[in-house]
N, C-alpha and C positions, 0 to 999 in steps of 0.2 A: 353017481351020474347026476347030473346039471338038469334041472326039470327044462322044460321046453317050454319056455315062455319070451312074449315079446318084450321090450323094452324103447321101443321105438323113440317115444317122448322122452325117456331118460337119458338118449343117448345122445337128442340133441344138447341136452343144457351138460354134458357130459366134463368138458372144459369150466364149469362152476363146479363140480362133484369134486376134481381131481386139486381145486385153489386151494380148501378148508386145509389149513395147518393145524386144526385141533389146538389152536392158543387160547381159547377161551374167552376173547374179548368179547363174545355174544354174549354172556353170560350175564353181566349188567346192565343190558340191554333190550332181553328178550322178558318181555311182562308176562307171559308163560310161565318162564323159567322163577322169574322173582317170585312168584307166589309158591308154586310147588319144590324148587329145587331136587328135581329130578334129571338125571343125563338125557333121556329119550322127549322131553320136552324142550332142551335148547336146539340152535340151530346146530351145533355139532355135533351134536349126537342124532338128529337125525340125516345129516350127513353120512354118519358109521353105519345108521341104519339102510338107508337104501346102497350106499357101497358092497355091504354083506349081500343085500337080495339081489344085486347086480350079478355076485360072484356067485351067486348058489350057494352060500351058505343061509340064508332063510326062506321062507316062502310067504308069500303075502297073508298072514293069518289075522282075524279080527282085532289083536295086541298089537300088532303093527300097523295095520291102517286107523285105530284110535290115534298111535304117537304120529301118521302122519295128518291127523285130522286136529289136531291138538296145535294149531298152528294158527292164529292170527292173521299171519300174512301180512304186518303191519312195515315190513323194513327195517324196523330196527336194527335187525342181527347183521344187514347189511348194508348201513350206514353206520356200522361199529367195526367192519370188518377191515384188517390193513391188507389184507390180500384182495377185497372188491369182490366177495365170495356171494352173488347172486342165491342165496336161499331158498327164496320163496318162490324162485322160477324153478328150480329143483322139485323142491315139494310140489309142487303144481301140478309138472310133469311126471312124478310117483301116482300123484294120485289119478291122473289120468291113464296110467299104464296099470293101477291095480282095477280101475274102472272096467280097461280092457279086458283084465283076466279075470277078474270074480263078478263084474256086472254091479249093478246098484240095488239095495237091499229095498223094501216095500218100506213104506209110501215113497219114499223119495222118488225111485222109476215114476210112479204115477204122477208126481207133481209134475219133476225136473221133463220129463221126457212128454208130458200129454198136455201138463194142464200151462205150465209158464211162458211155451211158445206159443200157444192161440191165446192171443189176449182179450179176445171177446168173451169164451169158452172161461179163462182164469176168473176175467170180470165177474164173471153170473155166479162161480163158486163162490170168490169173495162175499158178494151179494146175499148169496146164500147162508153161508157163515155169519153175515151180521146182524140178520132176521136171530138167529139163538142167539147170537150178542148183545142184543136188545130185549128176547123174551124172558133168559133163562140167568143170566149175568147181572151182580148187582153194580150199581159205578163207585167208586172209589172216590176219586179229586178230579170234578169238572168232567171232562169229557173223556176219561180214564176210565177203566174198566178192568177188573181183576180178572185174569184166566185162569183159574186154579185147578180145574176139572176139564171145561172145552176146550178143544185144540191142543190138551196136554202136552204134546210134541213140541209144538210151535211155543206155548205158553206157558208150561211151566210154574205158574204162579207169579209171574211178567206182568205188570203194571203197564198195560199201552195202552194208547189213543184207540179210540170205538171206528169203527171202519166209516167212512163218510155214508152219508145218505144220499149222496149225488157226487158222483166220479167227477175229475177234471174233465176230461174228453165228453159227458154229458153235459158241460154246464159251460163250457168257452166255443167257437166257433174253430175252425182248421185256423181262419186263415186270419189275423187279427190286425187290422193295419193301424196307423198313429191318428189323433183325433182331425178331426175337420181343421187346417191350417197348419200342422204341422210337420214338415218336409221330412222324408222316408231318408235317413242317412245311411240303413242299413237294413238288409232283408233276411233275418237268423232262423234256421229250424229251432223249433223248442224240445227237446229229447227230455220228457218230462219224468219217468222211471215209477217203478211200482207203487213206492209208496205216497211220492206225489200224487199221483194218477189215483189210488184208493185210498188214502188215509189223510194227506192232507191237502185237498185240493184247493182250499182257500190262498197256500201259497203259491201253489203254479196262477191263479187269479191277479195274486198282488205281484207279480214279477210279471207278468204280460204285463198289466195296468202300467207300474215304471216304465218298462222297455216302452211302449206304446207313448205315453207321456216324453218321453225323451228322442223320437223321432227313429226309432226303431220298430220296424214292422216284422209279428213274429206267426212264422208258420208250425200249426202242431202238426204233422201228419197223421192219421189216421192209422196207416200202415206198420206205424212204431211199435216195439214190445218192448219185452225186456231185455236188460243190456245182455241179461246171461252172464252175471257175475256168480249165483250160485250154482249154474248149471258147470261151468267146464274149471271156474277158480276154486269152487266148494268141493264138488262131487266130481270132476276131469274126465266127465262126460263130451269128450270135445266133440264128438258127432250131433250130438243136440246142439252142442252153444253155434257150430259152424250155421246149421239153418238158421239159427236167430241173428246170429249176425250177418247174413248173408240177407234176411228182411230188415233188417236197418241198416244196412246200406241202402238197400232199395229207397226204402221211405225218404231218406235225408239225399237222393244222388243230385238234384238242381237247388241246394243251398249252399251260399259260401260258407256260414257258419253254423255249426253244431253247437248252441249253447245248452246247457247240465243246470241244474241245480243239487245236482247229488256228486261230490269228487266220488266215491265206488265206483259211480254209472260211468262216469268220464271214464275215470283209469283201467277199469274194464275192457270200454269202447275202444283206447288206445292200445291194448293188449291184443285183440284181435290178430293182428301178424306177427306177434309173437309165439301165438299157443296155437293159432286154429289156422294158420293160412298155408295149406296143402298143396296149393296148386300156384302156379305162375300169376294165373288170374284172380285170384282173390289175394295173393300178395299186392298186388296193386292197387286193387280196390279196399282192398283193409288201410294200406298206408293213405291214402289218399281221402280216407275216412277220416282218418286218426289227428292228419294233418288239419281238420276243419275242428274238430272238437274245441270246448273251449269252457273252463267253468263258469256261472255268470258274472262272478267277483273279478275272474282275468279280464273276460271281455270287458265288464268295465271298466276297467281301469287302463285296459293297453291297446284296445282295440278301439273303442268306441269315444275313449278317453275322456267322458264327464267330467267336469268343473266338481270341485270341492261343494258349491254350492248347491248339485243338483240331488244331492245329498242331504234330506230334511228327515230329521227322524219324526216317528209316529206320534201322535199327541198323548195316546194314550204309557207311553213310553218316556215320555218329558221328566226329565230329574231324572231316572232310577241311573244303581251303577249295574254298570255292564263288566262282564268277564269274557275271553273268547275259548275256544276249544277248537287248537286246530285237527282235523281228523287226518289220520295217519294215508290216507291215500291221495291228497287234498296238498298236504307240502311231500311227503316224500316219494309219492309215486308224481304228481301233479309238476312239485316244484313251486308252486303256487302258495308262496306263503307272505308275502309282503302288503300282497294286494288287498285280501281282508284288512287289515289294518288299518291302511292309508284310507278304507270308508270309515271304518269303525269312527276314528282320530276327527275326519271330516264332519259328526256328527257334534255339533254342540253344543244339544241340549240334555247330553247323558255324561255321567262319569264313567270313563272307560278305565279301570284295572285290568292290568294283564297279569294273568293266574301262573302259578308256578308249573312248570311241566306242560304247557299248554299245549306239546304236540305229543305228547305220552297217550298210548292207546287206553278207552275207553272201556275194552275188551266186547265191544260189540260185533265184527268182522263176521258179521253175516251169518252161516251156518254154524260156525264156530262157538255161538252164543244158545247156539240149537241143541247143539252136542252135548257143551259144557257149560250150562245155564251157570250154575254155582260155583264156578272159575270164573266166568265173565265176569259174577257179579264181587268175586274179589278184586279182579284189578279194578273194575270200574270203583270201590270204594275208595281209593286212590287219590281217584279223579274225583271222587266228591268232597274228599278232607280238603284237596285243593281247591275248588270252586265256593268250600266252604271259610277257607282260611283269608279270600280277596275282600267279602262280605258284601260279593254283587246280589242284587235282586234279580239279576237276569242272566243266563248264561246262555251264549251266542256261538251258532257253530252255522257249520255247511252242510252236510250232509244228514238226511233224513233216518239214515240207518242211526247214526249218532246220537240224533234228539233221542230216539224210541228208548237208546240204553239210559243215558242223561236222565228223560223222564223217570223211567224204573226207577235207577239209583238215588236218584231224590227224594221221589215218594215212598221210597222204602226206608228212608230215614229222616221221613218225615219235616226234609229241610224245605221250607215256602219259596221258593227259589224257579223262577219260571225257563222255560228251556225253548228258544225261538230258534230257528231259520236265520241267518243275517239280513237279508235280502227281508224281513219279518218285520226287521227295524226302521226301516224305511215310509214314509209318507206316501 
């Protein structure tokens, strides 16, 4: 007999489940799969796999939600696919429907479900966490700090940035408008995401400061959290990610643009009516979100459309070469992949090389680096032969989740090689 369970999310992206031909084109394509060459690691195979637990032939056991947690989420498998075999909206919705049956294992309920959607309540842990990261942790390189012991979960022995000692949302006002003299051409919400907001707040500063200088006036809300990328894309927790995205609508509903500095936060944000929108009315209001989002590299370049010239790199930045790293949710969920460039190019006080594989995952993807510290940091070595072989001093990317891997993987092999923000580059 067929155990009695739901399926609900699986059976929307059902028409994806039923395309996979098993030809194997994932196969050189899936940064998973290249390192381990295992079947339940490509995207075909885990295709086989939730088809079986569709059928009642498996049952959701801790073996199988590793293989469906063992998944990047990068798109590869489905910008290789000839049949157009949506993946990673499959696995999404697995793991939301195992979510539903076996519930979420400790800590994670307590983060995912208590601590990520009250951002004030998250703050004060963070806060809390960085008092031992200051007393008890020795630093590494610069403002790096080894986790070898604390936060083991999390850290792993993980080379990352020391938690700010003053958040964004304490140190800029809500509402930041352009200097004395210079006319408001556009009025943007700033969705500024976790690890802006606690780890590198210097850059949400230097992106207000631009935006501001350039006659764009930018609102942080207050009311913003997290985008809820690991809550319903990691763990498919979609009853948590629903209230968090249902408070970022709120926060952002009287702005015409939503600009990111994180492509995750973005492609997330834009997911909303794909994974979480239940009802009539938050279909609308998710799409109508989604439709405002905007990276800060798109808006500038397509929206706001700055002059080459407005474009001055940093002093401290003058001569180095530069490399780029596009992050995998940034062009292939985003689409967004010209627009970094055409600033990079714009800059002509740096040498720009473009690195080999530059949209090849990092293997940072969020939880997935949580999971599989010691996978991530295979593929990500990848990505360092590569950033190593252009012979930049600086390696430039979008997305913060990114720098963190980037950072690790440098200092772990001890290449001098600095890991900025792009928007970092800028004057």
């Amino acid at each position: 007999m067929k155990p009695d369970l739901s399926f609900e999310q699986i059976e929307r992206f059902k028409a994806d489940l039923e395309k996979c031909t098993k030809c194997g084109f994932c196969m050189s394509a899936c940064p998973v799969y290249r390192e381990e060459k295992i079947e339940s690691s490509v995207a075909r195979g885990k295709i086989m796999l939730v088809r079986a637990w569709l059928s009642g032939e498996l049952t959701p056991t801790d073996e199988m939600a590793k293989a469906l947690n063992k998944c990047t989420l990068c798109m590869a498998c489905a910008q290789s696919c000839p049949a157009g075999t949506q993946v990673p909206s499959v696995v999404t919705a697995a793991r939301a429907d195992k979510a539903g049956q076996k519930g979420l294992s400790f800590p994670y309920n307590l983060v995912y479900r208590w601590l990520l959607p009250r951002r004030r309540l998250f703050g004060y842990s963070v806060r809390f966490a960085s008092w031992f990261q200051g007393i008890f942790l020795p630093r590494t390189e610069g403002s790096i700090r080894h986790l070898s012991y604390f936060l083991s979960a999390l850290g792993q022995g993980r080379h990352i940035p020391e938690i700010a000692p003053k958040f964004l949302r304490q140190s800029v006002p809500e509402i930041n408008p352009p200097p004395d003299g210079v006319p408001v051409k556009f009025t943007v919400g700033y969705f500024t995401g976790c690890m802006t907001d606690f780890v590198f707040p210097e850059l949400g500063q230097k992106i207000i400061r631009f935006l501001n200088r350039n006659g764009i006036k930018v609102v942080m809300p207050r009311g913003q959290g997290c985008c809820g990328a690991p809550v319903f894309l990691g763990a498919g927790d979609f009853k948590t990610g629903r209230k968090m995205a249902d408070a970022n609508v709120r926060a952002f509903k009287n702005l015409d643009y939503i600009i990111t500095d994180c492509a995750t936060c973005a492609s997330a944000m834009k997911d909303y009516v794909k994974f979480l929108a239940d009802t009539d009315e938050r279909k609308q209001a998710y799409t109508e979100y989604a439709a405002r989002i905007k990276d800060v590299t798109e808006f500038l370049v397509d929206i706001a459309k700055l002059p080459d010239s407005a474009y001055r790199v940093a002093p401290e930045f003058k001569g180095k070469t530069v490399t780029w790293h596009e992050p995998c949710h940034l062009g292939r969920y985003l689409g967004v992949k010209e627009q970094p460039g055409k600033i990079l190019k714009a800059l002509s006080d740096i040498k720009f090389v473009e690195m080999a594989d530059a949209d090849q995952c990092c293997g940072m993807a969020g939880t997935f680096s949580i999971y599989f510290y010691d996978l991530s940091k295979q593929i990500a070595d990848r990505k360092v032969a590569n950033i190593q072989a252009t012979g930049a001093d600086i390696v430039t990317t979008d997305c913060p989740g990114c720098q963190i891997q980037l950072i690790d993987s440098l200092t772990r092999h001890g290449l001098p090689v600095q890991v900025r923000h792009i928007m970092e580059l800028l004057e």
